[in-house]
C-alpha positions in Angstrom: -2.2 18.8 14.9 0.7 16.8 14.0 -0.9 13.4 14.3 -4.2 15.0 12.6 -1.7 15.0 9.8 -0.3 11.8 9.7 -3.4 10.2 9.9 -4.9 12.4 7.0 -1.4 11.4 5.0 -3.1 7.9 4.9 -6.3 9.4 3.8 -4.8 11.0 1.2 -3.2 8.3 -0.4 -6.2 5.7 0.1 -8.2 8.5 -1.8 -5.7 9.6 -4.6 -5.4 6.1 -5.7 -9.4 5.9 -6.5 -9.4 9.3 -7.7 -6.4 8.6 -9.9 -7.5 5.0 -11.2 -10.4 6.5 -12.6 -8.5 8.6 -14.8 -6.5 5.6 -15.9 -9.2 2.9 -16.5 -9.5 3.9 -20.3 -5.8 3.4 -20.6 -5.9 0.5 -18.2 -8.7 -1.3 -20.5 -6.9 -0.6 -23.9 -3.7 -2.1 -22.6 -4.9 -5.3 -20.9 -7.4 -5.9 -23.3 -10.2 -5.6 -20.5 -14.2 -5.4 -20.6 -16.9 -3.0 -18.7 -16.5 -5.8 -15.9 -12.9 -6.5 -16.0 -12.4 -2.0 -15.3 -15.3 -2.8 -12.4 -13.4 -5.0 -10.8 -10.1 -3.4 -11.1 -12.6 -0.8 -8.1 -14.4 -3.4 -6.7 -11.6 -5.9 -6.0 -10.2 -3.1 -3.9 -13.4 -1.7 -2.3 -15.0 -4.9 -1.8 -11.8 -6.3 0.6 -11.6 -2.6 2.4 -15.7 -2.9 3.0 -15.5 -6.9 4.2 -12.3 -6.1 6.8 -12.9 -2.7 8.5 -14.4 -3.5 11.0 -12.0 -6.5 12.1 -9.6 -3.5 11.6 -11.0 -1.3 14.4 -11.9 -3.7 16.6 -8.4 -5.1 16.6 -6.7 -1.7 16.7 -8.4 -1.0 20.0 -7.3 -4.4 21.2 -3.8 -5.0 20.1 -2.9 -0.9 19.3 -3.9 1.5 17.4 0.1 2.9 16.1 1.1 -1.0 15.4 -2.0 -1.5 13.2 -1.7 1.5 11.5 1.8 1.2 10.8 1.5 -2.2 9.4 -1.4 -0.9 6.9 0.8 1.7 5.8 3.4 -0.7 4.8 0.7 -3.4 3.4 -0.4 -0.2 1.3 2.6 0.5 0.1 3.7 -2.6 -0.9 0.3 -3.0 -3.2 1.0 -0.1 -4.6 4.9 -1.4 -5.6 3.1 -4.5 -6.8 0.4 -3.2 -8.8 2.9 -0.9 -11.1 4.7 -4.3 -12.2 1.2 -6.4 -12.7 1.8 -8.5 -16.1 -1.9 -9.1 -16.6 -6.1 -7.7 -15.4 -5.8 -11.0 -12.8 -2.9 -9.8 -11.5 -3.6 -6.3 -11.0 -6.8 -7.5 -9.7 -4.9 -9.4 -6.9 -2.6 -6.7 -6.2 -5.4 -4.3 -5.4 -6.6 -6.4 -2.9 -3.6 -6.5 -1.4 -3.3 -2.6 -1.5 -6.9 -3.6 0.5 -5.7 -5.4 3.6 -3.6 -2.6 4.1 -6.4 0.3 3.2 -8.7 -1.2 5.9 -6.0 -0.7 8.5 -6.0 2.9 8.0 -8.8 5.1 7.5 -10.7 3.6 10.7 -7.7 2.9 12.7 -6.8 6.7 12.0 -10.3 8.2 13.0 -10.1 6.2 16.1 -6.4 8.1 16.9 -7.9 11.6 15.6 -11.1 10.5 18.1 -8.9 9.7 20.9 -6.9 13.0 20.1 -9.5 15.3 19.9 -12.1 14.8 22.6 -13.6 17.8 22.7 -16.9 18.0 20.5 -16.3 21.2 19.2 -12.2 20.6 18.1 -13.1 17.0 17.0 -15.7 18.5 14.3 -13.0 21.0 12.6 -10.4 18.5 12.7 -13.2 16.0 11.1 -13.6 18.9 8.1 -9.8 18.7 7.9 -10.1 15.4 7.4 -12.8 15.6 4.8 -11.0 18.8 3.1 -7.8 15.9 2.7 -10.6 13.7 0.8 -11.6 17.1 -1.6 -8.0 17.6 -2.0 -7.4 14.0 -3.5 -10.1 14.4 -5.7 -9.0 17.8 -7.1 -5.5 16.9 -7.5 -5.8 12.8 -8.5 -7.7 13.4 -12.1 -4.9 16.2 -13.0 -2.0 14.4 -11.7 -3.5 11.1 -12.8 -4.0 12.5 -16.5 -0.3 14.0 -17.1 1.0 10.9 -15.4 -0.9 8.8 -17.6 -0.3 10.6 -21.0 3.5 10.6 -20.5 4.5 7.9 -18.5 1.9 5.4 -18.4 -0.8 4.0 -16.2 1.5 2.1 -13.7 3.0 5.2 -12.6 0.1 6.3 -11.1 0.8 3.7 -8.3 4.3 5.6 -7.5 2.6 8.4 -6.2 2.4 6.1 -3.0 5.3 4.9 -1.9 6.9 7.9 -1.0 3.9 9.2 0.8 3.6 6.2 2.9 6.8 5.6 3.3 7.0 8.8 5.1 3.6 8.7 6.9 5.3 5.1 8.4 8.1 6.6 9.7 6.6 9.8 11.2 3.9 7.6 13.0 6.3 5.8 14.9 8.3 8.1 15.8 5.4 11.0 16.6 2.2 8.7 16.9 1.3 7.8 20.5 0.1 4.1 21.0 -3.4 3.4 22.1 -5.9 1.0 23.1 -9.6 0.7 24.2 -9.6 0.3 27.9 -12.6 -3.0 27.1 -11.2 -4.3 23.5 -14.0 -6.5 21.7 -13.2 -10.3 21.6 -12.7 -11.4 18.2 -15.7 -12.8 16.3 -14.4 -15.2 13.6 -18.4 -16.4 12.6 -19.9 -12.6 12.3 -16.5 -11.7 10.1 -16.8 -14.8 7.4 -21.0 -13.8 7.3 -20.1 -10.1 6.4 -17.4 -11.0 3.7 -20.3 -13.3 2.3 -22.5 -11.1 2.1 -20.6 -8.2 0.6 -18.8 -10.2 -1.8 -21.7 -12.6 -3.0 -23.8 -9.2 -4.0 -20.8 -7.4 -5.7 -19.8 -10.8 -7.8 -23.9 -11.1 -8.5 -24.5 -7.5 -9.8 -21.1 -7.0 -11.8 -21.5 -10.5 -13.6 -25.1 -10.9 -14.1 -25.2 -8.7 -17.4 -22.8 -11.7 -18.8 -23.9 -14.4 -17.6 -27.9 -13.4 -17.3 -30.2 -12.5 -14.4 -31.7 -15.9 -14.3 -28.5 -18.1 -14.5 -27.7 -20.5 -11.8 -24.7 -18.5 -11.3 -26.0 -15.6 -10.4 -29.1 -17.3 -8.0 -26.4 -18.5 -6.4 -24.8 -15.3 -5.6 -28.2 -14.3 -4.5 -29.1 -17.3 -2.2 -25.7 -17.1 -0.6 -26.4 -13.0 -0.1 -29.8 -14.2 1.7 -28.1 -16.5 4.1 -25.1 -14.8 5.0 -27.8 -11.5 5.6 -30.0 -14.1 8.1 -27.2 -15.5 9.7 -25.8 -12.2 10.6 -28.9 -11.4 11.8 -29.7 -14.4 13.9 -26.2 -15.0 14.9 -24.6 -11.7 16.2 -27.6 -10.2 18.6 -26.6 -13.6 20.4 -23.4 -12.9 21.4 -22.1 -10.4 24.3 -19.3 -8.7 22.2 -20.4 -9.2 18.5 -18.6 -8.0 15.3 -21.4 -5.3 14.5 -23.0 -4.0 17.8 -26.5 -4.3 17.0 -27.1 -1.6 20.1 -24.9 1.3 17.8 -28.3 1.0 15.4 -30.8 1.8 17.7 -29.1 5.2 17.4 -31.3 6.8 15.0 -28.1 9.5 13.7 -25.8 6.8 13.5 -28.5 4.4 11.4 -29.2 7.4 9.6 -25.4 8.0 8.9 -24.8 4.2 7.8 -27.7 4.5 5.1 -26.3 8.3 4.2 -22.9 7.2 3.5 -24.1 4.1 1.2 -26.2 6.0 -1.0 -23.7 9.4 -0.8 -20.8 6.9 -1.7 -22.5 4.9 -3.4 -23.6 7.8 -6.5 -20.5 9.0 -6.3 -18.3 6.1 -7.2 -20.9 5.7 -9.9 -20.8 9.4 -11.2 -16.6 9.2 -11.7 -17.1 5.8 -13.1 -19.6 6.8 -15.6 -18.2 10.0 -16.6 -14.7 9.1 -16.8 -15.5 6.6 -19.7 -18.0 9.1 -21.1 -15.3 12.1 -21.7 -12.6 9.5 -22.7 -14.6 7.4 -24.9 -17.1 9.1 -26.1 -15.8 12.7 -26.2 -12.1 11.3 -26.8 -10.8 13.4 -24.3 -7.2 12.2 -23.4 -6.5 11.6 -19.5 -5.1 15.2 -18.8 -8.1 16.7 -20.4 -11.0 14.3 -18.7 -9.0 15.1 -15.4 -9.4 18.6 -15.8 -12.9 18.6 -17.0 -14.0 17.4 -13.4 -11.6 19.6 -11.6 -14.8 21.9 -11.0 -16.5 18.9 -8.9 -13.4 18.0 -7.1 -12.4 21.9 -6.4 -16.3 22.3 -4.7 -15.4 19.1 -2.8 -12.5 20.5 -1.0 -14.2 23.8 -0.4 -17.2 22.3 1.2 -15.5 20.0 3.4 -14.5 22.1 6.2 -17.5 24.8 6.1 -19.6 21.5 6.5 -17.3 20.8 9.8 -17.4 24.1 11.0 -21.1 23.9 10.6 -21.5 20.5 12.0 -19.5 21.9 15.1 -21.7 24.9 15.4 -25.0 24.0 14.0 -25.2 20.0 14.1 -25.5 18.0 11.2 -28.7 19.2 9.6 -27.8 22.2 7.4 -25.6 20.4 5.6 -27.2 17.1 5.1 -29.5 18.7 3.8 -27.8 21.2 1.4 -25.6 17.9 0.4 -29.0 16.1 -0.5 -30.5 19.0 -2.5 -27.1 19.4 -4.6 -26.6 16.0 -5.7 -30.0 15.0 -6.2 -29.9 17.9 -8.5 -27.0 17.4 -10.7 -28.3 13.6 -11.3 -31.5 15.3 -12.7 -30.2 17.5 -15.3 -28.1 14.7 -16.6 -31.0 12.1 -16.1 -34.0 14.4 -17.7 -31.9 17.2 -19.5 -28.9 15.1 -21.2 -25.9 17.4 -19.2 -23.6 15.6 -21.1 -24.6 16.5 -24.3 -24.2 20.7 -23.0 -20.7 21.7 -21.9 -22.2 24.1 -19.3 -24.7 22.0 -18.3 -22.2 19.3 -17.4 -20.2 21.5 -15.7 -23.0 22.9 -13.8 -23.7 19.3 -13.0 -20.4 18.9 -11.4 -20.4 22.2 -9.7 -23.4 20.6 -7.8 -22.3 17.2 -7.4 -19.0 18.1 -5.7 -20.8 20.4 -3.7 -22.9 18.0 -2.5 -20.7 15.1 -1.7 -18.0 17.9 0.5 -21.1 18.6 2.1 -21.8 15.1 3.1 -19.1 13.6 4.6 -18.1 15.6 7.8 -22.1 14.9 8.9 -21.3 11.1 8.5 -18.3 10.6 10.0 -19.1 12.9 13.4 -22.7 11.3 13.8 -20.7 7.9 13.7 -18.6 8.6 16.1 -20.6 11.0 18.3 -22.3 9.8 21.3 -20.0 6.2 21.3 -17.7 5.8 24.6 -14.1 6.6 23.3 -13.4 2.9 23.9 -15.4 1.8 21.1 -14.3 4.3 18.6 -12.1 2.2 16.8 -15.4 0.0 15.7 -17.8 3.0 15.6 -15.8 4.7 12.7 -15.4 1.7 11.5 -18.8 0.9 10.7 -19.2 4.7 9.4 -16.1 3.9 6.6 -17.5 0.4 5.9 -20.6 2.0 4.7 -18.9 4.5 2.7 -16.8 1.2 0.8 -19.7 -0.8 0.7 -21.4 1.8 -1.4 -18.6 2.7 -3.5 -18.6 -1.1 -4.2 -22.3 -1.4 -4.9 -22.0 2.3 -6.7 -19.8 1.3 -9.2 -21.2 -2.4 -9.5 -24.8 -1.0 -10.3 -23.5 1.7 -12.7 -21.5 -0.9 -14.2 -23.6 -3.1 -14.8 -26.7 -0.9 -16.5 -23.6 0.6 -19.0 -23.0 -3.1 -19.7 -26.9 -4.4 -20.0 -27.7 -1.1 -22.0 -24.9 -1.6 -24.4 -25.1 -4.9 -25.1 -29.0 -4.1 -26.0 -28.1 -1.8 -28.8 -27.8 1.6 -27.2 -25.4 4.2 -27.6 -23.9 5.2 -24.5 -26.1 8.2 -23.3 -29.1 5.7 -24.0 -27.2 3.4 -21.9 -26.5 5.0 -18.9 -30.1 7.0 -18.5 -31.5 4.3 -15.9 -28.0 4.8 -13.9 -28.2 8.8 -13.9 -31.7 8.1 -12.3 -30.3 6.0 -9.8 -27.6 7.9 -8.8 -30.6 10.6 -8.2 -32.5 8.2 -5.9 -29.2 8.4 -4.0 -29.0 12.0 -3.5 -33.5 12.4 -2.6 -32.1 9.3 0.0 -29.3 11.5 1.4 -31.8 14.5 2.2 -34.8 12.2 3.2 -33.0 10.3 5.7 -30.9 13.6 7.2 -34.0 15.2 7.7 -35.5 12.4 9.6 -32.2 11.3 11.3 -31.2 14.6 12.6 -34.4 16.2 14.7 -35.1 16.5 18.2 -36.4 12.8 18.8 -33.5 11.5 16.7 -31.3 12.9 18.6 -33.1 11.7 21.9 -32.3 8.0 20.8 -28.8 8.9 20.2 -28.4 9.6 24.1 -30.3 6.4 25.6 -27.6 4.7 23.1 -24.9 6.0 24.7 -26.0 5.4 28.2 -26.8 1.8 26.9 -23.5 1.2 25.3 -21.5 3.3 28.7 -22.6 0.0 31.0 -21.5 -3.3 30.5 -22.6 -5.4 27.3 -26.0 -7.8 27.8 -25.1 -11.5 28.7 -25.5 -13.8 25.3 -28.5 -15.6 25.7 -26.6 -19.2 25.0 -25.0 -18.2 28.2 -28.0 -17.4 30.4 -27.9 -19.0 33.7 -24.6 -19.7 33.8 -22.1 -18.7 36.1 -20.0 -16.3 35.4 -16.6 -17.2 34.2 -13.3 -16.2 36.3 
């Protein structure tokens, strides 16, 4: 129990920060004189590097040790932080944040793998999976509230400060309490697959947040997109040929664990989009101060943390289902009433739509992160959950890049902002029907059935690459 919460002190910071930046980027824009894009990439600088490096984090965590990479994110982390709260400029901050990134991918994966390692009985790893997910609820409950008084009396950069302390603390209780670990068969690096994923990811992110600006059409932006094509056909070509690749094409043929990668990109993905799209809403439209915006989505965040462990519970006594499906049903929902009936415009109706939305999203993430991890061998851990939390950055990124740019495209067409943002609330809908489509599908009897040929596959020895076929084996 004590190294379930040291590992859930990192999660708690990593998620406070979001929770509380969002809160800030109205104050944040005014003061460094920053546009729609400018805000999106004070998120996506940050997601974007956490999405692209995760996996190289778990993979080298079960090579080189789980405690030393863990403690070295926490300081990394830490050190953002201190440097964000003195950035001079949006390009600095921007730079900062990606720093706070190289630490952020050390810890959320490299933790699941210690709480996987911890916890190896199915039943016990499920609660302490909800615990984990309630840590997440509680962020987002207490980031808008402490963000907005932080904000309206000290200022934006304080909001930073809340994590030194924390991982300064969460360091120095991990080496001291935090047993080292590593995967009895590490993966071999793979350099080639890495530099293909951080193409990918950031060639699509830099496409969709700039595109309004500089056009669909411009060479700029085809760019983007021919470089997203290539990198996405070289990953495909280039990692099924080796024996110990980046991203285990085997883990896929898993149909919960496929079904959990495609969950927690479009779960993640509408709700970085919903606090990026109402945060601006209640501050600039409303004119809501920070205090006030935070504690008008205290409803979503207190459902959050609520659902978050019932959803364990019930993933460890009932199996994913249930609340997949409740999680898909909720947040498809809420987008509706403010896609087709204007929730913003009705107090109650917004709040109803946030009632539902947090609801949804506690629901979800236990489900993901135990169907990730379930069925690997504990050896692999490390790189299973890391593929589950690279598909939860990767749609944050993509969340708050779409939702971005249709606020920007709208706007600069003429519209006010509700007009503006009524292709994105029907978007973020898509993403909650996607959440219950794919649950259903990914969590029946013959889903499950591939689940267990995957693990016996993955339980014997990798296949020989194919440029190596024929040859003798190496001593």
């Amino acid at each position: 129990m004590l190294v379930l919460a040291i590992c859930c002190m990192s999660l708690l910071i990593v998620s406070l920060d979001n929770t509380v930046l969002n809160v800030a980027l109205p104050s944040m824009r005014r003061e460094l004189n920053a546009s729609v894009a400018g805000m999106q990439w004070t998120i996506d600088a940050y997601t974007l590097v956490l999405a692209s490096l995760l996996i190289l984090a778990g993979s080298t965590a079960d090579r080189v040790g789980r405690r030393k990479v863990f403690a070295i994110g926490l300081a990394l982390f830490t050190l953002g932080s201190v440097l964000c709260s003195l950035a001079p400029s949006l390009e600095w901050l921007i730079v900062f944040r990606m720093v706070q990134a190289l630490g952020g991918a050390m810890l959320n994966p490299v933790a699941m793998s210690i709480i996987t390692n911890t916890f190896t009985e199915p039943a016990e790893r499920a609660r302490a999976i909800g615990v984990w997910g309630a840590v997440a609820g509680i962020a987002m409950a207490a980031g808008p509230v402490i963000g907005g008084v932080l904000v309206d009396s000290v200022g934006w950069r304080s909001i930073f400060w809340l994590n030194i302390p924390v991982g300064l603390l969460a360091m120095a209780l991990t080496l001291r309490y935090v047993p080292e670990s590593r995967a009895d068969r590490p993966r071999r690096p793979d350099p080639v697959g890495q530099l293909l994923v951080i193409a990918l990811l950031g060639s699509v992110t830099y496409g969709i947040i700039e595109a309004p600006a500089s056009g669909w059409t411009s060479g700029l932006i085809l760019g983007c997109a021919a470089v997203a094509v290539a990198a996405l056909v070289g990953l495909l070509m280039y990692e099924p040929r080796r024996a110990e690749p980046l991203i285990d094409p085997r883990f896929f043929r898993s149909a919960p664990f496929s079904g959990a990668t495609v969950i927690a990109v479009s779960a993640f993905a509408g709700m970085s989009g919903f606090l990026f799209l109402n945060t601006l809403y209640l501050q600039d439209v409303r004119g809501l101060d920070a205090l006030h915006a935070g504690l008008y989505m205290l409803p979503m965040a207190a459902l959050t943390f609520l659902a978050a462990p019932v959803a364990g519970r019930m993933v460890g006594t009932r199996g994913p289902r249930l609340p997949l499906l409740i999680a898909g049903v909720t947040m498809a929902t809420s987008g509706l009433l403010f896609a087709v009936f204007s929730a913003g415009s009705s107090t109650p109706l917004m709040f109803t739509g946030y009632v539902l939305f947090g609801l949804g999203f506690g629901m979800v993430n236990a489900p993901i992160t135990n169907t990730a991890v379930s069925g690997m061998p504990r050896a692999q851990a490390g790189v299973a959950a890391a593929v589950a939390s690279t598909s939860r950055q990767t749609g944050g990124t993509l969340g708050v890049a779409v939702m971005g740019a249709v606020l920007a495209a709208g706007m600069a067409g003429g519209a006010d902002f509700a007009g503006a943002t009524g292709p994105a609330w029907w978007i973020i809908t898509a993403c909650g029907v996607l959440v219950l489509v794919v649950g259903a599908v990914t969590s029946g009897p013959w889903a499950l059935a591939t689940a267990e040929r995957t693990a016996r596959t993955l339980e014997g020895p990798p296949p020989a690459s194919p440029s190596r076929a024929g040859a003798p084996p190496r001593a």
